[in-house]
Structure formats: C-alpha cells, structure tokens
DOPA-732081 format. One record per atom (N, C-alpha, C): residue in one letter; x, y, z. Coordinates in steps of 0.02 Angstrom, whole numbers, padded with zeros to 5 digits, always signed. Example, Ala and Ser with C-alpha at 12.3 -4.5 7.8 and 13.67 -1.06 7.14 Angstrom:
# DOPA-732081
a+00660-00284+00390/a+00615-00225+00390/a+00660-00165+00390/s+00642-00112+00354/s+00684-00053+00357/s+00645+00002+00394/
//
This chain:
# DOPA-732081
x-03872+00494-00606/x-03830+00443-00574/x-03756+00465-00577/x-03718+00445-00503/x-03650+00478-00519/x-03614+00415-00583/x-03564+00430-00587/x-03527+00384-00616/x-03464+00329-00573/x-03476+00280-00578/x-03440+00222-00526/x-03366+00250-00551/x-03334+00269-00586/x-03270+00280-00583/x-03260+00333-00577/x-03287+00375-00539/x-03275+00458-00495/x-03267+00431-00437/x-03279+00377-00416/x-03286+00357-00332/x-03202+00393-00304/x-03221+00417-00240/x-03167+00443-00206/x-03132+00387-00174/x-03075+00395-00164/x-03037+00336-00132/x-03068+00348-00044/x-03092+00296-00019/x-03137+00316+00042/x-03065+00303+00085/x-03079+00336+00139/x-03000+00344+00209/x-03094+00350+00286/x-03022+00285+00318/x-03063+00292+00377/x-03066+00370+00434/x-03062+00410+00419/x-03038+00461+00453/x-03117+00507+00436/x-03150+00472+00385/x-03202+00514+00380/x-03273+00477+00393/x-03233+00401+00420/x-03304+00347+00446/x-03325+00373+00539/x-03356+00385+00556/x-03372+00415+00625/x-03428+00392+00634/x-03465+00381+00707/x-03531+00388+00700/x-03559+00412+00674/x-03552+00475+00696/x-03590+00536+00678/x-03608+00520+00597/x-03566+00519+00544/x-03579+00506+00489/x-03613+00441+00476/x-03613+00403+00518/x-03646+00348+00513/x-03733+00367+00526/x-03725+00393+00554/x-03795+00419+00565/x-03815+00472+00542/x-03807+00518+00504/x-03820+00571+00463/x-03847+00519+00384/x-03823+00483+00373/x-03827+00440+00321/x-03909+00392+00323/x-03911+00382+00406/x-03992+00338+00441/x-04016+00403+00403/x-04025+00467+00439/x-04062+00523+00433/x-04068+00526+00342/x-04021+00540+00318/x-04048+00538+00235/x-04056+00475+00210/x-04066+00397+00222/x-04093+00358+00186/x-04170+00370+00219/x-04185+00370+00254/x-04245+00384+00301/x-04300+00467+00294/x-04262+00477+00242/x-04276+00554+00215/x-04280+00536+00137/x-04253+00502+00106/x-04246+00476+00011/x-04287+00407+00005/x-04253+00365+00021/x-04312+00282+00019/x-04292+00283-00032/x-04188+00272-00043/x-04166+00241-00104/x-04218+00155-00109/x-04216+00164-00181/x-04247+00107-00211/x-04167+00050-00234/x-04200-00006-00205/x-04153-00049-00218/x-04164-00133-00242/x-04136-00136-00293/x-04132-00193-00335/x-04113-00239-00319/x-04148-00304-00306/x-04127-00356-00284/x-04141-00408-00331/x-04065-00435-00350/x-04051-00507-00341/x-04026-00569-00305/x-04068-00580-00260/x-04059-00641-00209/x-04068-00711-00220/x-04057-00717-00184/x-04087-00818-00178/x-04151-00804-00145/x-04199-00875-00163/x-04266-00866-00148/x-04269-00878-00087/x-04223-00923-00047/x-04237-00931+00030/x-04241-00868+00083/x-04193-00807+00047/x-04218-00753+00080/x-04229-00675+00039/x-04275-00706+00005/x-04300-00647-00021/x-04360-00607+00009/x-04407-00637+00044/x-04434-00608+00078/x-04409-00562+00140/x-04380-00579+00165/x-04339-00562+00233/x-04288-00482+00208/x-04281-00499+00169/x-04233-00466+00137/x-04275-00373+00111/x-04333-00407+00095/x-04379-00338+00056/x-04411-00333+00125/x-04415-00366+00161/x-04463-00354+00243/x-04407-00287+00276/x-04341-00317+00284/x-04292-00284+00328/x-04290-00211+00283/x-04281-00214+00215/x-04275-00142+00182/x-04328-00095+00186/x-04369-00122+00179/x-04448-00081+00227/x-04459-00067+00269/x-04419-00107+00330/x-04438-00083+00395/x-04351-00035+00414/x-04293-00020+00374/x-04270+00022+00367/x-04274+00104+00354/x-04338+00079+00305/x-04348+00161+00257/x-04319+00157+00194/x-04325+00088+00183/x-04275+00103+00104/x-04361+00058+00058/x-04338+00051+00000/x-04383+00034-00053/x-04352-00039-00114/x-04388-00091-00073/x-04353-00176-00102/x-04387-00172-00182/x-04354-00199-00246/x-04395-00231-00290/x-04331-00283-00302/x-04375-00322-00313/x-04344-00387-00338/x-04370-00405-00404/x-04320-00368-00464/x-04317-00388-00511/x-04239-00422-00538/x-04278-00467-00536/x-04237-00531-00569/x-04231-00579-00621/x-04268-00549-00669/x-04280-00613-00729/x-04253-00560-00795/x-04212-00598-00828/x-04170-00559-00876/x-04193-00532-00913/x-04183-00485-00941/x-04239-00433-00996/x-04233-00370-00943/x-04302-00376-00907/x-04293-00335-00857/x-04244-00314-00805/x-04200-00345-00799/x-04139-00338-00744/x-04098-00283-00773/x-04074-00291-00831/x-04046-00268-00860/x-04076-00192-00866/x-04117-00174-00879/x-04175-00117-00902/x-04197-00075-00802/x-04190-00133-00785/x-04192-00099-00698/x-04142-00056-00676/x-04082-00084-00692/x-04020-00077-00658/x-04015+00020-00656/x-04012+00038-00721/x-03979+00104-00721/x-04066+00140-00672/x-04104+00115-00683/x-04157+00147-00618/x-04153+00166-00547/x-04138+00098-00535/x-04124+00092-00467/x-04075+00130-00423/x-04075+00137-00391/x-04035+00180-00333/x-03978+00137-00315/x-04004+00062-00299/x-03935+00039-00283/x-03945-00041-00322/x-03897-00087-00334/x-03920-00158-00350/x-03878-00206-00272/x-03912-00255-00281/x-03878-00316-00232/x-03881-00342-00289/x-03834-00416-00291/x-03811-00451-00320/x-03805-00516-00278/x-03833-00573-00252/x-03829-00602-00211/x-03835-00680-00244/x-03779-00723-00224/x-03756-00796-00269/x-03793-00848-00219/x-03849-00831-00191/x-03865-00892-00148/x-03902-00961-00184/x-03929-00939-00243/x-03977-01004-00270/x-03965-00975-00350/x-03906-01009-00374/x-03900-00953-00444/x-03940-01009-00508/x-03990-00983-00528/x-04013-01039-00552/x-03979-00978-00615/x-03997-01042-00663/x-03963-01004-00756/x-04037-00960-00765/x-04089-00945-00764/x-04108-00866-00783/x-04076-00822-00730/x-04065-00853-00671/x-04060-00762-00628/x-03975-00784-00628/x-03941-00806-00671/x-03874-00787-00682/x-03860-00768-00722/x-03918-00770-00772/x-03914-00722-00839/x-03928-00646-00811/x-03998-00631-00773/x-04003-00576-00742/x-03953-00531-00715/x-03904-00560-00672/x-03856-00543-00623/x-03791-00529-00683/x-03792-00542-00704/x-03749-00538-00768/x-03770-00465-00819/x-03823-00457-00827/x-03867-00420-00866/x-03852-00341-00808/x-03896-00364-00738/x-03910-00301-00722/x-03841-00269-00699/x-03787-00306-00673/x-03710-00297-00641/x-03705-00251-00702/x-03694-00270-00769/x-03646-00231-00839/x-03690-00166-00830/x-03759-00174-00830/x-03815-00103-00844/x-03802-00074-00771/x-03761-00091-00717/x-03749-00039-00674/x-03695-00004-00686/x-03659-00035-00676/x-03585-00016-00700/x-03573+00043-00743/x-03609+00033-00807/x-03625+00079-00853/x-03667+00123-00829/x-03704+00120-00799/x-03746+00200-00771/x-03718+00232-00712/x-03657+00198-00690/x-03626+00206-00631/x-03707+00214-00566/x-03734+00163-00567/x-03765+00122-00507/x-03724+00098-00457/x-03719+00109-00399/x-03685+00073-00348/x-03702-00006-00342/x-03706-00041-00340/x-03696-00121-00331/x-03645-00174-00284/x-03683-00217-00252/x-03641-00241-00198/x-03644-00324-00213/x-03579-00360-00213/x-03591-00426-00247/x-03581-00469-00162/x-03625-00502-00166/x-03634-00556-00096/x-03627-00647-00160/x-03538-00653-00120/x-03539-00710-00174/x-03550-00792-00122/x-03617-00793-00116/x-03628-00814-00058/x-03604-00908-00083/x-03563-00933-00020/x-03544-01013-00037/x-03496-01016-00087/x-03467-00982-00122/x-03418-00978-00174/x-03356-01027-00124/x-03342-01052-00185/x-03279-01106-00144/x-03280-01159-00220/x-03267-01230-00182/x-03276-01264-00229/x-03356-01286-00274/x-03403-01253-00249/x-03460-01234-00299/x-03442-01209-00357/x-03446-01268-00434/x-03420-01229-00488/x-03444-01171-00493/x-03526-01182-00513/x-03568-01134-00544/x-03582-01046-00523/x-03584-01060-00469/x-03561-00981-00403/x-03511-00971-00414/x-03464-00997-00410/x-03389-00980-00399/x-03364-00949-00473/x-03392-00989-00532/x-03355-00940-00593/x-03397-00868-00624/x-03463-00884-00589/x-03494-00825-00576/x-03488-00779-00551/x-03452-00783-00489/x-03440-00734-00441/x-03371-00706-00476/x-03325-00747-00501/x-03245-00715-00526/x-03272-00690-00585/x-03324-00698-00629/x-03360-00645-00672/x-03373-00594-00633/x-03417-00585-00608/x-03448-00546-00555/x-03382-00487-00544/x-03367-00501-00501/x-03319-00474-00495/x-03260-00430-00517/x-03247-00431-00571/x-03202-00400-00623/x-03255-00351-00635/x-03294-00347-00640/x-03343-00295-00640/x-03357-00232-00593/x-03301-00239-00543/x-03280-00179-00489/x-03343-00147-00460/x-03372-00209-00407/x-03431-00200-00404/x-03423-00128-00336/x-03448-00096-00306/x-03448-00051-00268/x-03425-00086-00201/x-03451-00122-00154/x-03433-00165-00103/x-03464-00235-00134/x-03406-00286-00085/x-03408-00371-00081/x-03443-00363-00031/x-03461-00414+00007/x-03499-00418+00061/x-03499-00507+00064/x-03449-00528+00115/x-03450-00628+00131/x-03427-00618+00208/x-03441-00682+00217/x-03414-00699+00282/x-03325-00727+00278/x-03299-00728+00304/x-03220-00732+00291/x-03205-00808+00209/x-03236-00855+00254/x-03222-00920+00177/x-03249-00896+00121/x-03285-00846+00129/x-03313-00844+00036/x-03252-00780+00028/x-03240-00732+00063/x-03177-00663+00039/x-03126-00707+00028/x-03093-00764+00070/x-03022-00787+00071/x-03041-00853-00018/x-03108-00864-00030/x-03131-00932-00070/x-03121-00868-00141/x-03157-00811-00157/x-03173-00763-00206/x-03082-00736-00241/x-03051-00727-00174/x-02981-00702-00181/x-02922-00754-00207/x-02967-00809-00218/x-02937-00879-00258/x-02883-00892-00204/x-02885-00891-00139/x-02838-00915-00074/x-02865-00967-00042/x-02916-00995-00046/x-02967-01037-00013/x-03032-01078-00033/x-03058-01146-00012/x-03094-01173-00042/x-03179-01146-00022/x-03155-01119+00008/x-03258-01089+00032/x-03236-01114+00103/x-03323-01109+00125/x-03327-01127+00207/x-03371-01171+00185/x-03419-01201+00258/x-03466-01261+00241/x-03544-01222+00235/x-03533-01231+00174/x-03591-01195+00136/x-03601-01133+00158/x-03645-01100+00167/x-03638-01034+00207/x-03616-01014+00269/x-03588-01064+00293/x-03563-01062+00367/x-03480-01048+00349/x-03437-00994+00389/x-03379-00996+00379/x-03358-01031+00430/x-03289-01054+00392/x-03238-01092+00437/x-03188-01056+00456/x-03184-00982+00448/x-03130-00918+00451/x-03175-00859+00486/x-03099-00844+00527/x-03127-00790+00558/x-03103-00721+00518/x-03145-00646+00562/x-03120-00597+00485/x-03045-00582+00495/x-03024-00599+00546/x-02935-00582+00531/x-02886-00614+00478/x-02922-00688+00490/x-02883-00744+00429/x-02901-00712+00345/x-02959-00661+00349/x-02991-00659+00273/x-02944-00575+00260/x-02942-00537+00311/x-02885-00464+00285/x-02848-00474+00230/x-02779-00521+00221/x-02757-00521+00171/x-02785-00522+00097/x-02839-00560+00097/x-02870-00583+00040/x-02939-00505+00045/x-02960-00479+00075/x-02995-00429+00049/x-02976-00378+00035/x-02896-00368+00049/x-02847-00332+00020/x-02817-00322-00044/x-02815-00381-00029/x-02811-00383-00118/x-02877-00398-00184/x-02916-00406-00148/x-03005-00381-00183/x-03011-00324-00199/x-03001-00277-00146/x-03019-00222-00162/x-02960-00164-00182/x-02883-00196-00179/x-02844-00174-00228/x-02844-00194-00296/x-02855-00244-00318/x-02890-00265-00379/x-02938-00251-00431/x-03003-00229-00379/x-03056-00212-00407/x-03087-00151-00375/x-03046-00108-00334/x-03065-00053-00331/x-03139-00051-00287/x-03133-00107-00240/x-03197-00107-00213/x-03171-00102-00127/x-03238-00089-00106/x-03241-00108-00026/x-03254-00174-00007/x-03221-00228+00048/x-03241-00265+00065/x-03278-00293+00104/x-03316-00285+00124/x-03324-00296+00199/x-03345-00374+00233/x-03296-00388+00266/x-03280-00477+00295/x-03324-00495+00342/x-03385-00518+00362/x-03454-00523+00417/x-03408-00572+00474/x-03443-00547+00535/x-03396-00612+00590/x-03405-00590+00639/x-03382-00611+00717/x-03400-00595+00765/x-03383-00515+00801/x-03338-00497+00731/x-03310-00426+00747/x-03311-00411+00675/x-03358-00379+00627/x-03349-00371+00574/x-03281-00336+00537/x-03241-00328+00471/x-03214-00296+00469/x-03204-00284+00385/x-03209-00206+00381/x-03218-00164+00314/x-03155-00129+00286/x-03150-00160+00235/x-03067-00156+00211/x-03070-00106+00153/x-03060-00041+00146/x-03050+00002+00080/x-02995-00032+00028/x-02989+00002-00013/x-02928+00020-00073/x-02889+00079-00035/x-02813+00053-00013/x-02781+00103+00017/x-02770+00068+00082/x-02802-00002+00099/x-02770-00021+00155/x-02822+00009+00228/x-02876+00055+00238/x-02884+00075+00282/x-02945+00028+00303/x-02955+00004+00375/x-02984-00048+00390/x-03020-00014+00451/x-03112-00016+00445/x-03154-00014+00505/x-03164-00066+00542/x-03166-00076+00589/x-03206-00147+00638/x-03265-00111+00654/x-03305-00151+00674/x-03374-00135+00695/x-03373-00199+00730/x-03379-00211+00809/x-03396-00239+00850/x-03474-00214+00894/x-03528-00236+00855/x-03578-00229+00865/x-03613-00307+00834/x-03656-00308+00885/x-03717-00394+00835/x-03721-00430+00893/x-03753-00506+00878/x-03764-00544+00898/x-03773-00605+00875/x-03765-00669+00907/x-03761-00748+00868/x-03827-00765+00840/x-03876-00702+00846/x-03923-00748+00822/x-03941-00710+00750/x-03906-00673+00742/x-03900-00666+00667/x-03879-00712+00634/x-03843-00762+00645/x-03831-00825+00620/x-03890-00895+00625/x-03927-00880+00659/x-03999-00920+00673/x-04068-00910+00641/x-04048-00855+00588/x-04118-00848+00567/x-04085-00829+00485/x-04135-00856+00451/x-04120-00850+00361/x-04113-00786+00323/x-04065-00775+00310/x-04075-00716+00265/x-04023-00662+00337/x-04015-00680+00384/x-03979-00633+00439/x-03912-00607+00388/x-03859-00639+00359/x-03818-00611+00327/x-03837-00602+00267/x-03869-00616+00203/x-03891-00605+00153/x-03934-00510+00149/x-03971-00506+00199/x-04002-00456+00204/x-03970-00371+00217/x-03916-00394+00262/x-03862-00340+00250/x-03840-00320+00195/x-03821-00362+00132/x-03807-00332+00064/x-03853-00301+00039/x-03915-00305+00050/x-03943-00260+00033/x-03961-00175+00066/x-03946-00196+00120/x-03937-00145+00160/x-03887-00095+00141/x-03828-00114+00143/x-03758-00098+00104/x-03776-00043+00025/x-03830-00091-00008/x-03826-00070-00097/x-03866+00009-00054/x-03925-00007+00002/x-03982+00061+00006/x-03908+00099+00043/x-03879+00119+00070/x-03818+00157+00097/x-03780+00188+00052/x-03768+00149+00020/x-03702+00146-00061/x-03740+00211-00108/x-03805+00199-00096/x-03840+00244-00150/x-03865+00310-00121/x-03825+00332-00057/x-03842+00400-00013/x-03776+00429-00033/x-03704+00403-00031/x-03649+00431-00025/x-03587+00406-00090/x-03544+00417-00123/x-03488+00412-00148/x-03456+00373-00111/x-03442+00371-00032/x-03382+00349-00001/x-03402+00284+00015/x-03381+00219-00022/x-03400+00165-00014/x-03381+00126+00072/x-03355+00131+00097/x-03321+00127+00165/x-03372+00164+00216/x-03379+00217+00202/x-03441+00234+00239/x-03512+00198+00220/x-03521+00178+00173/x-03604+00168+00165/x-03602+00101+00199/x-03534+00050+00194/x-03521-00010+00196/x-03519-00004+00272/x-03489+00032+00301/x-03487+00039+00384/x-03562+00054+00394/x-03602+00097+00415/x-03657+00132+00426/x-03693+00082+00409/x-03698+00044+00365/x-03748-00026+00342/x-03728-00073+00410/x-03672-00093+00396/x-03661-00143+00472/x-03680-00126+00515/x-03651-00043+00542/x-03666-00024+00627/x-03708-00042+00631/x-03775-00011+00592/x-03839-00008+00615/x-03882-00061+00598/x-03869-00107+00541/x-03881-00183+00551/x-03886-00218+00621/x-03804-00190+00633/x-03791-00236+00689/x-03821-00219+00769/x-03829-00158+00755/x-03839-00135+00827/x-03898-00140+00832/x-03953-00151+00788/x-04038-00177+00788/x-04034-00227+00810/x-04007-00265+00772/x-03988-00332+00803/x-03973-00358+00897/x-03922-00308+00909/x-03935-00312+00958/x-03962-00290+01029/x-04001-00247+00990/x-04068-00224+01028/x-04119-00289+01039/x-04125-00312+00987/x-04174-00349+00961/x-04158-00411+00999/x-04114-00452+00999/x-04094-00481+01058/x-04098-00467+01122/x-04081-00440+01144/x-04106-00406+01215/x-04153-00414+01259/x-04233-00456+01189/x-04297-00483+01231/x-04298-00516+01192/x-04267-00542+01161/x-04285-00613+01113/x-04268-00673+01158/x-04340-00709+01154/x-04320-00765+01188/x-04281-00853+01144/x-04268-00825+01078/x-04237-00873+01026/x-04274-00843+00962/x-04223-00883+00893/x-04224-00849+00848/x-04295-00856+00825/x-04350-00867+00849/x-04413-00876+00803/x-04453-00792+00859/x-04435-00776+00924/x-04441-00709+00918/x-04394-00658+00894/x-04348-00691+00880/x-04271-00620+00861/x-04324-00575+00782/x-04333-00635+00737/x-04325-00613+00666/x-04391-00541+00673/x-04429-00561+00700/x-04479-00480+00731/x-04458-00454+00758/x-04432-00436+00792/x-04407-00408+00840/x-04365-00363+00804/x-04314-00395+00773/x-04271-00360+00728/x-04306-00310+00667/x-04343-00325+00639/x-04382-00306+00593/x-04404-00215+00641/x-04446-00243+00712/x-04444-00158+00738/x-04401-00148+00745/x-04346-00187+00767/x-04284-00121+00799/x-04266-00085+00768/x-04257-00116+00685/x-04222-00071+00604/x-04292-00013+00603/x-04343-00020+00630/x-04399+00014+00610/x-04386+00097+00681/x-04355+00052+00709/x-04357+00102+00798/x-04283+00148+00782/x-04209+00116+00770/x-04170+00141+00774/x-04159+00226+00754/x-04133+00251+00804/x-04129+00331+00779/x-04052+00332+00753/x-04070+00393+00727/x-03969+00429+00722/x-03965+00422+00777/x-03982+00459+00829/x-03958+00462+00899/x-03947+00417+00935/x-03979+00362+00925/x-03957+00280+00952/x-03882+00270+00922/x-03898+00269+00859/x-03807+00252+00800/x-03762+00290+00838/x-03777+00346+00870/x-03709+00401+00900/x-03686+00357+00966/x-03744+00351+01012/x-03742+00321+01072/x-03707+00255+01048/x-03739+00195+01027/x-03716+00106+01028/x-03662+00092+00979/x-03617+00129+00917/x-03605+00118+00887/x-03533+00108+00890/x-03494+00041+00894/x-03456+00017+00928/x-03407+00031+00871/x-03339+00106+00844/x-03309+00080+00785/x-03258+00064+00805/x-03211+00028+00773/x-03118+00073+00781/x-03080+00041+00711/x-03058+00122+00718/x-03000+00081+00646/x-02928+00076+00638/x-02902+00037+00589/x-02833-00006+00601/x-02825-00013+00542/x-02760-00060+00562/x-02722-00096+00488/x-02749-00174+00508/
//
C-alpha cells in the first residue's frame, strides 16, 4: 500500500481524457477491491454498479471487522447516509486503519447540515484527510461549517456557490473535493478545478444515483496517486453511462438497468470520444 502522505499535489494539466481512460483500462484489468460503508438504502445498488464496472464491492461494516478490512482493501467509501452507532463506530474504526496503511478513502458526508449526529461525524471524519469528499454543493458549503445542509439529500446549491468552501476543504485537509450538480466540479489542493459536464436528471431519480459514485471514486483512487484524476475519471465515466443510459430510458424504473449495462458497455474509447472536461479557477 502506498502511503496517503506521499500523495502528489494533483494539477489539472495532467487530467485529460485520455488519462481518464487509461485508468477504465487498468481498473478493468485489477478489480480494485473496495470497502464499503454505506447507508442501507443503497447498498445494494452501490455493490451492483461496482460489478458491473469491473471493480470488486464488500461491504464490511460492523466494527471489529472494519477496522481489520481497511488496510486490505484497495480502496474504502465512507458514506453518512443512515449512521446508525455500530456503523459509526465502524466508519470511525476503518477511516483511522486506512489512513494508517495509507488506503485511499473517500468520505460522502451525505445530509450533513443541521443533522447533529452526521454532522459531528463527518467534522470527525474529516480531519482525517480523507483522499476525496464527494457531496452535492449543501453538504461541501454545510461540512466547510459555511452552511446549514440542503433538504435532506437534495441540494439547495449549485456547484459554483460550494467552490469557495471546497477550497478550503481541501486546503485544510489536503483532500480532493469533488461538488456533484448539473455541471460537476473537482477542486484540488492548489486551487486547480475540473468541470465535467457530462450526466443526466435522472441520476437524481433513482436511489443510490449519487451515493454510488463514492464508491466509484474509492475503486479509481486505488489505480493512481493523483487524487484529481481518479476523482475526475470516476465522474466522467459515471456520468457519461449515465447518459447513455438515458438515451432509451423510458423513466427512472428503466434508467437504473440500463445504467448498470452502460458501466458494463463503456470503453476507454467511448471516455476519449463523450468525455466532456474543462478546467478553470
């Protein structure tokens, strides 16, 4: 395992397609194994989509074992959707045993706002310099102590309003951010910022549509050092299944299959062709 504090300071100058898709080609060649702690509403969905990726779901979550997983695993998610007190003991447990084995790990502090119990979890969480954040703008601007949350998992912010505040996340904690929205946007340490304008609304119509990307993110995180890249390359190609997958979906009760092949269909060579980047301040 590398060690989390060798990480290179990632610069958008080395996020490209091309690398975005060289990255499909070696998770799709390795079948990093990845650790999940989720909420139960989409935990299935979540080990469905990493399978039909090429990557490898376990969902260990009950403390003892979390802890004892972590330095195994290839990558961890960390996900605040249903934090009951064992799997916040877990998330607690396996976060420190990554850290220490320098495991890549991605914290999804999902609903954080005025939710006590998430919310002082997640500012635990956090100080823990997790590899990438991963929220929709109210939980980056709610986590960055600038904001009260959104309405429940629904944001009330778009990702431009959340920049400032994932700026200072990931100057803080040495992490990547990346802000979910109708134009996603992935904020390094150093200020350098990807958009990825790729997706569709009905990622917002089906359970587990944003939750499932963090895990996507942790299987990426655990191919490369450059957190900005694994964090980009997880979205593109999230997103651009997505909206393949739309394309013949006649509403979200055909999207969530649909999607499931497209992550199963997508080539590198698709990621070169659809992969919408550009980067900025």
């Amino acid at each position: 395992m590398r060690n989390a504090t060798e990480r290179p300071t990632p610069t958008a100058g080395h996020t490209t397609a091309e690398a975005c898709a060289g990255l499909l080609a070696d998770l799709r060649d390795t079948a990093p194994l990845v650790q999940c702690i989720t909420n139960v509403v989409v935990s299935n969905f979540t080990a469905n989509v990493l399978l039909a990726l090429g990557a490898s779901p376990a969902m260990v979550d009950i403390p003892g074992e979390a802890r004892q997983f972590a330095p195994v695993a290839s990558g961890l998610l960390v996900n605040l959707g249903t934090p009951t007190g064992s799997q916040r003991d877990a998330m607690l447990e396996a976060s420190e045993a990554a850290a220490d084995a320098g495991t890549p790990w991605v914290l999804d502090p999902v609903a954080v706002g005025f939710l006590s119990i998430r919310t002082g979890t997640a500012k635990l969480l956090v100080t823990r310099r997790p590899t990438i954040i991963r929220g929709n703008a109210s939980e980056i601007i709610a986590l960055a102590g600038a904001g009260e949350g959104g309405r429940g998992v629904d944001s009330l912010d778009e990702p431009a309003a959340a920049l400032e505040a994932a700026r200072l996340l990931a100057s803080l904690h040495g992490s990547v951010v990346a802000v979910s929205g109708a134009v996603d946007a992935i904020v390094a340490p150093g200020d350098a910022v990807i958009r990825v304008a790729n997706g569709t609304p009905l990622l917002t119509r089906v359970t587990g549509g944003g939750c499932a990307l963090g895990a996507v993110m942790a299987a990426f995180a655990a191919l490369t050092p450059d957190a900005l890249l694994a964090a980009t390359a997880a979205t593109g190609i999230y997103t651009q299944a997505a909206e393949s997958a739309a394309a013949t979906a006649a509403g979200p009760g055909t999207f969530a299959p649909l999607f499931l092949d497209a992550l199963a269909a997508i080539t590198p060579d698709d990621v070169v062709r659809g992969l919408n980047l550009s980067a900025g301040a």
